[in-house]
C-alpha positions in Angstrom: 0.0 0.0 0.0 1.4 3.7 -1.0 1.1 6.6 1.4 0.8 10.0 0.4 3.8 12.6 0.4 4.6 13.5 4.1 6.5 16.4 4.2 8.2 18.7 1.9 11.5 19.0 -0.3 13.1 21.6 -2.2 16.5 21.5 -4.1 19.2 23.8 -4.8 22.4 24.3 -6.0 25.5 26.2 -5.1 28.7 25.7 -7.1 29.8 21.7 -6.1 27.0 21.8 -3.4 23.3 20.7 -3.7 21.3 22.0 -1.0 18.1 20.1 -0.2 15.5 21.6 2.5 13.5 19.2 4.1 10.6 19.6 6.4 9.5 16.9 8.5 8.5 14.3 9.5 8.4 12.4 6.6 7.9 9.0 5.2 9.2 6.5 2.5 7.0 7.9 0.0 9.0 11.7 0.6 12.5 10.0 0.2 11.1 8.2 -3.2 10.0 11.6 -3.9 13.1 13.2 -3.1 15.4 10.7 -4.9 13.1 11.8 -8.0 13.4 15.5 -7.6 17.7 15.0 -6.9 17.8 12.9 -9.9 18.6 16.1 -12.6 20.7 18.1 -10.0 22.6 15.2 -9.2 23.6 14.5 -12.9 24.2 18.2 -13.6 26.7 18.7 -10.4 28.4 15.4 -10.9 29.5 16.1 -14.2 31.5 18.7 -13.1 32.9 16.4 -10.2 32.5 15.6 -6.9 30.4 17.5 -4.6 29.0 17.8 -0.9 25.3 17.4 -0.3 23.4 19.6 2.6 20.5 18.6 4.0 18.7 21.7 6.3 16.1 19.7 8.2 12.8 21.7 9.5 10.0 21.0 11.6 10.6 17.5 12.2 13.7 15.0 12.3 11.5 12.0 12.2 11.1 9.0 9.7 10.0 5.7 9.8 12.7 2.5 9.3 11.3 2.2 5.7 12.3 5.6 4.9 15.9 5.3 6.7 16.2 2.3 4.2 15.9 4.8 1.3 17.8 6.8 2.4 20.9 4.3 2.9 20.2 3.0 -0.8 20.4 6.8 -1.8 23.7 7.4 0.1 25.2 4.4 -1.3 24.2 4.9 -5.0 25.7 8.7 -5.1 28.9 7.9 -3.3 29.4 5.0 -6.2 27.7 6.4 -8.9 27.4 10.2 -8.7 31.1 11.5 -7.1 29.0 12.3 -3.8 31.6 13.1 -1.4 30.1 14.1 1.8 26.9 15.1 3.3 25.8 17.1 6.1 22.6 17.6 8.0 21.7 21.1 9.5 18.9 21.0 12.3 18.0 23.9 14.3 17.6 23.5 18.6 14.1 23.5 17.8 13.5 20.3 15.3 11.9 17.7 16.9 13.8 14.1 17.4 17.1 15.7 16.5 18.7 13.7 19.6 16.2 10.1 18.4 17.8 10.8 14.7 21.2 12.0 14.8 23.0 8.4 15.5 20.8 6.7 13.1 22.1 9.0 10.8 25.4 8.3 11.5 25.3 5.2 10.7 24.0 5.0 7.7 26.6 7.0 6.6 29.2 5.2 8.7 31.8 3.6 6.3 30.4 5.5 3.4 31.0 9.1 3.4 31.8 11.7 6.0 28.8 12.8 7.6 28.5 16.2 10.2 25.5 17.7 11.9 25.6 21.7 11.9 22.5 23.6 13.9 23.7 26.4 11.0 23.8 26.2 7.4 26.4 28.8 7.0 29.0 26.0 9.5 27.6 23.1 7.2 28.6 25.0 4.1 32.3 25.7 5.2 32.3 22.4 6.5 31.4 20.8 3.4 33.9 23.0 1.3 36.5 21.7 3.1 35.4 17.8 2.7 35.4 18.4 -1.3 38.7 20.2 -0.5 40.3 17.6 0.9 38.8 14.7 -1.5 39.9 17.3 -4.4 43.3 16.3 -3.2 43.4 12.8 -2.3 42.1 12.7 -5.7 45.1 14.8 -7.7 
């Protein structure tokens, strides 16, 4: 049985860094939707290499197992595929379940790509210019 949409996405890019706003909570059906909305930005920023993904998280930090297995899949398939080389979440005080989410997060990044959490989008952004900095490197 499908669900409809729970929560919301929108996606943007800056330079080597797509920036995806997410209001929660969500469910399966929102990550299925998200992977489809990613799917253009995602080929247009890894043509021109590797990048950093953001993910600003607002209302709600809350998704059922289903939806943490869509995620993972989604992790997995841009770090081989897509020259994703790190992702970070940013989640305000005020976002419920940041505490319930933030080491479930963690591992399904663990082993994968670096993952931060950032209450700010501004530290994320630094933070993540620094990861594609450092993989820019390893990588010349």
């Amino acid at each position: 049985m499908e669900f409809r949409i729970h929560g919301s996405v929108d996606i943007r890019r800056e330079g080597q860094m797509l920036i995806a706003d997410i209001g929660g909570p969500w469910n399966a059906e929102l990550i299925d939707h998200y992977r489809l909305c990613m799917s253009r930005p995602v080929r247009e920023v890894s043509a021109d290499g590797g990048w950093g993904l953001i993910l600003v998280i607002h209302g709600a930090a809350l998704c059922p197992p289903d939806a943490l297995e869509g995620i993972r899949r989604g992790v997995i398939e841009h770090a081989e595929k897509w020259q994703r080389r790190c992702t970070s979440y940013v989640i305000a005080p005020d976002v419920a379940g940041y505490h319930v989410m933030d080491r479930l997060w963690r591992s399904l990044y663990a082993g994968v790509m670096p993952l931060e959490i950032f209450e700010t989008l501004d530290a994320a952004q630094v933070w993540t210019a620094r990861q594609l900095e450092l993989a820019d490197g390893l990588a010349g």
